[in-house]
N, C-alpha and C positions, 0 to 999 in steps of 0.2 A: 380305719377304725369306723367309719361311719360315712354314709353317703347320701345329701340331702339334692335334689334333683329338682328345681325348683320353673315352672313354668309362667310365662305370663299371656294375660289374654290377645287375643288377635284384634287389635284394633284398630279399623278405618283400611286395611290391608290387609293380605294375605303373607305379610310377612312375618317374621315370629323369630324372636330370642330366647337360646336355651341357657341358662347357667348352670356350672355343675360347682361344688367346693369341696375337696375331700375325696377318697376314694375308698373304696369295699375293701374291710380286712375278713379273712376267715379267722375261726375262732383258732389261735394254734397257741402254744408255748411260748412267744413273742412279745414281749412285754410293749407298751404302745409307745410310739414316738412321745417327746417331749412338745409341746406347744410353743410357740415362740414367745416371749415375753409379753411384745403388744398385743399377741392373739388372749393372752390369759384374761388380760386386764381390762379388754376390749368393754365397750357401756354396755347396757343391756339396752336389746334391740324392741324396737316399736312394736306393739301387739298385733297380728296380722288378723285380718277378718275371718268370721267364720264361713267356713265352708270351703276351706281350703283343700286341694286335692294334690298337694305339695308328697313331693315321695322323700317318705323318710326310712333311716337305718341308722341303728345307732347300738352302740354296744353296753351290756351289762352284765360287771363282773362283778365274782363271790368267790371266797375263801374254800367253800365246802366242794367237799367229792361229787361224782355225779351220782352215786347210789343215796348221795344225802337229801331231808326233804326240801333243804332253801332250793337245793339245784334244780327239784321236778317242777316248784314251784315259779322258777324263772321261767323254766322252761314252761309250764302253762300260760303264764304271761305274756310270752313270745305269741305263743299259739293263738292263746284266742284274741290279741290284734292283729294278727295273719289272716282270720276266719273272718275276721267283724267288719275290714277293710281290703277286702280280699285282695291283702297282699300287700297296699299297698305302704302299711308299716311294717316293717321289719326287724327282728330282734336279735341280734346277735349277742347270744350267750356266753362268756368265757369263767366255766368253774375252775373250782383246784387251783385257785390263786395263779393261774396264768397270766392275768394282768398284778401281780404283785401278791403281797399281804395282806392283812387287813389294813396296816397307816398306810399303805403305799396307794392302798384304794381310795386312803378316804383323799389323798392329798389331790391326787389324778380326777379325783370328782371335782374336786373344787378349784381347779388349775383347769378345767376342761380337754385334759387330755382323752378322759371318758366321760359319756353321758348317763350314764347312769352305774349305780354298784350298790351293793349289799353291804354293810361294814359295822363293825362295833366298839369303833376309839373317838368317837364322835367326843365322846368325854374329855381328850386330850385338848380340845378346841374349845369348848364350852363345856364350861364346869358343872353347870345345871345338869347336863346329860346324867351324872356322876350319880344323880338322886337315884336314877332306877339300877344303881348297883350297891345299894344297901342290902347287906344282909336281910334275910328274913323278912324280907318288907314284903314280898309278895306270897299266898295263903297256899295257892292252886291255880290249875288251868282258867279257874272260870275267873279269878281275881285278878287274873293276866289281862284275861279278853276285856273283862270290864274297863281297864284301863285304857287298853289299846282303841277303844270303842269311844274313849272319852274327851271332854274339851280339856282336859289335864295335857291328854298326852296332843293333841292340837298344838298348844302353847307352848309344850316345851319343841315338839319339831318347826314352829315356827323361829325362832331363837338361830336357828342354823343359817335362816337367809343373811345373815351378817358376816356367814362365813363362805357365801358366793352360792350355796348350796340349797335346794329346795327339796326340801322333808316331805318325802310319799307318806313316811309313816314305820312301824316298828313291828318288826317277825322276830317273835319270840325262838329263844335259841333252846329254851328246856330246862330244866331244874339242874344244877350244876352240881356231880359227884367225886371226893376224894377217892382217888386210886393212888395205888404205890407199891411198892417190890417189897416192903421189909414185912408188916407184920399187919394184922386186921384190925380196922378203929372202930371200938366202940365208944370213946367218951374225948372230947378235946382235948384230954390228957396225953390221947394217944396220939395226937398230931404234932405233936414236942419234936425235935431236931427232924423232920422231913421236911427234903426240901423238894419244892411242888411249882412245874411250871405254869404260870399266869401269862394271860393275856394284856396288852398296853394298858392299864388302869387304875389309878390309883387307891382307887376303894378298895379293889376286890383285894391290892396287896395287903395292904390295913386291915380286909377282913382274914385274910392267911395266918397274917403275924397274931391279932387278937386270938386266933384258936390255935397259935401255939407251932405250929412251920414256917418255915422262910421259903418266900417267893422269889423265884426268878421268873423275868420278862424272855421270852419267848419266841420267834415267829411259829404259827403250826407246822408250819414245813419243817419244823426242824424239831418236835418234838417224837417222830419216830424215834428217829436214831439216838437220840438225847436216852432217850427212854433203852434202848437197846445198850449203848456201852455202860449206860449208870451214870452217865452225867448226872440227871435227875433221879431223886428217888418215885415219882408218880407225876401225876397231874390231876387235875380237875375240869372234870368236863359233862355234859350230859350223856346220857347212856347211847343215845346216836353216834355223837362224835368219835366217842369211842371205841364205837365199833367199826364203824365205816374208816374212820383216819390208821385203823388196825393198829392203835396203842394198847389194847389188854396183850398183844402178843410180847409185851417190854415186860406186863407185871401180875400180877395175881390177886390181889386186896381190891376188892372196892365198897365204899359205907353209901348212904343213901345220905351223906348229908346235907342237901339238899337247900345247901347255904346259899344259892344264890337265883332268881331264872333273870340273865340276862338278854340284851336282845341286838340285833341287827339295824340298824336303821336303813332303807332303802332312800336313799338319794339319788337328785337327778343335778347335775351343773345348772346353778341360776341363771346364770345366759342362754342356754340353750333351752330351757325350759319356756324362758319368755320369748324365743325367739320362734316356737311353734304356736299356730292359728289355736283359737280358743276350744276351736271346737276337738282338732288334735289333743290338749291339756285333758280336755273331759273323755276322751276314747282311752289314751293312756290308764288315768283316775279311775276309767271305768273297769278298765283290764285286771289293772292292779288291786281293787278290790275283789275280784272274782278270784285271784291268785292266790290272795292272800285267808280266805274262806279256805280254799282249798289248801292253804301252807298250816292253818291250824290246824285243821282235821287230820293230816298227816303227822304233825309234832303229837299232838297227844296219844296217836295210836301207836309211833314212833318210841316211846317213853316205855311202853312194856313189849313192846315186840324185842327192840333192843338188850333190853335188861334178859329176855330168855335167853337171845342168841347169845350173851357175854356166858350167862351160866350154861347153856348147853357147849360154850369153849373153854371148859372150869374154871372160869371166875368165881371166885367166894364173895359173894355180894354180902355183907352186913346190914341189915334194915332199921331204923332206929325208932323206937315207941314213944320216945321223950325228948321234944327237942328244946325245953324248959333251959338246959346245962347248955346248950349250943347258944341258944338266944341271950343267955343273959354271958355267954363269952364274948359275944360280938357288942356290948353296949358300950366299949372303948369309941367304938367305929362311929357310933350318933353321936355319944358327944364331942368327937372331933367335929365332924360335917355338921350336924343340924344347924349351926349357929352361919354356916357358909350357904349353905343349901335354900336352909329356912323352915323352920318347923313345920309352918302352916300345909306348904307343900307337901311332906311327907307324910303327916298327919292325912290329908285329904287324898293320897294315895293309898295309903292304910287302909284309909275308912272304904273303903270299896271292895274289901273282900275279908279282913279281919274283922 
């Protein structure tokens, strides 16, 4: 899975000790070995000095296809600390859920069977997560970015080092759209007996049920064919996943309603994180910011390129002018959470784009 090759100085002799721990996995359909109990729980290790020229390689995995924009967006990540350190961090990328699903990433992050992943059940671990999958809480792209740019969202990915896991920070997944086989929605009336696969999360079931279908839990692997025999009557997803995961080939309908933009958190294992020189934290930090510029700019242009290619595959996309009926179906959903969550929170996430 990962290969850190670690050197020490030549002192007082010409002698010299190599350690190696771990061996180079290529990226394949291989799900990764389990860690051994004492390896999971292991302390976290002393901070190493900066200017260390320690080789490292380490693996990060995501849920999404390779035509999708988190995967190009690893994939720049890889790149430019390939460029920056020429060569001598390495990134091994594993999309399409090769190292699992998304809980199976998120556990294997925190169990450090992988060092780093992309994942969106963070919620199931800490509750606070659960705040940025409120309906309607987010306006637009830009009321995204404000967030993601902010000491809000800081604090909440801070919260996760208690779950062994150190928060890079949050790749918006895209404004999330009802699709289905049976017939076209124009008002939440029309989302009454479909049943719509969800992703691990408690909210977003709570927001299904509030506008009126029943949700089942899911892995994406299995919503192709789900969607093929009629398991499911649709899903909900943004116009990317959609296309790229080739779910519109199961249905026909899809509304713009635009109930949810969830996100990804990018996680790295807390032992392993601390276990790399400071100055390695800041190359990574560094990387990961330039990826993630470039994972935006992708997701928004993403959003309409997508929606054409669904209607140039005759998807019937419904667009909605008023989502006044949609927001005030979802206010079951605040006053379950706000009083768990915390008003002040949601409030102060609001206030940044609404």
């Amino acid at each position: 899975m990962r290969k850190l090759l670690s050197f020490s100085a030549i002192v007082l002799s010409a002698a010299f000790l190599t350690t190696g721990c771990g061996s180079s996995q290529e990226a394949t359909t291989e799900q990764p070995k389990e860690q051994p109990q004492s390896q999971q729980q292991a302390p976290q290790q002393p901070e190493k000095a900066a200017g260390s020229q320690e080789k490292i390689e380490f693996g990060f995995g995501h849920v999404m296809p390779m035509d999708h924009p988190e995967h190009l967006a690893a994939q720049k990540f890889a790149e430019i600390l390939d460029q920056k350190t020429s060569g001598r961090i390495k990134v091994n990328v594993y999309p399409a859920a090769q190292m699992g699903g998304s809980r199976e990433l998120m556990t294997s992050v925190m169990n450090g069977s992988i060092e780093m992943v992309s994942t969106s059940t963070f919620g199931t671990v800490d509750q606070q997560q659960l705040t940025l999958s409120l309906p309607y809480l987010f306006k637009d792209f830009d009321h995204v970015s404000k967030f993601v740019e902010s000491d809000i969202s800081n604090q909440l990915l801070s919260r996760l080092d208690s779950q062994g896991v150190h928060g890079m920070g949050y790749w918006m997944v895209g404004f999330r759209n009802v699709g289905n086989s049976k017939h076209p929605i124009k008002t939440p009336e029309d989302m009454k007996g479909l049943l719509l696969r969800v992703y691990e999360d408690e909210m977003l079931k709570d927001t299904i049920a509030a506008l009126g279908a029943n949700a089942t839990v899911m892995p994406v692997t299995e919503v192709y064919t789900a969607l093929q025999t009629g398991t499911i009557d649709g899903e909900e997803n943004p116009y990317a996943i959609t296309y790229t995961q080739k779910f519109f080939e199961g249905y026909k309908y899809k509304t713009e309603t635009r109930h949810l933009n969830n996100f990804e958190v990018v996680a790295a294992n807390l032992n392993w994180w601390n276990s790399l020189a400071k100055e390695d934290q800041e190359l990574i930090n560094g990387a990961y910011k330039e990826a993630t510029v470039y994972y935006n700019q992708l997701q928004k242009e993403a959003d309409e390129k997508y929606k054409q290619s669904l209607l140039d595959a005759g998807m019937e996309i419904t667009e909605i002018t008023d989502y006044e009926p949609w927001i005030k179906a979802v206010q079951p959903v605040y006053d379950k959470w706000e009083k768990t969550l915390g008003a002040d929170l949601i409030k102060s996430i609001k206030e940044l784009g609404w």
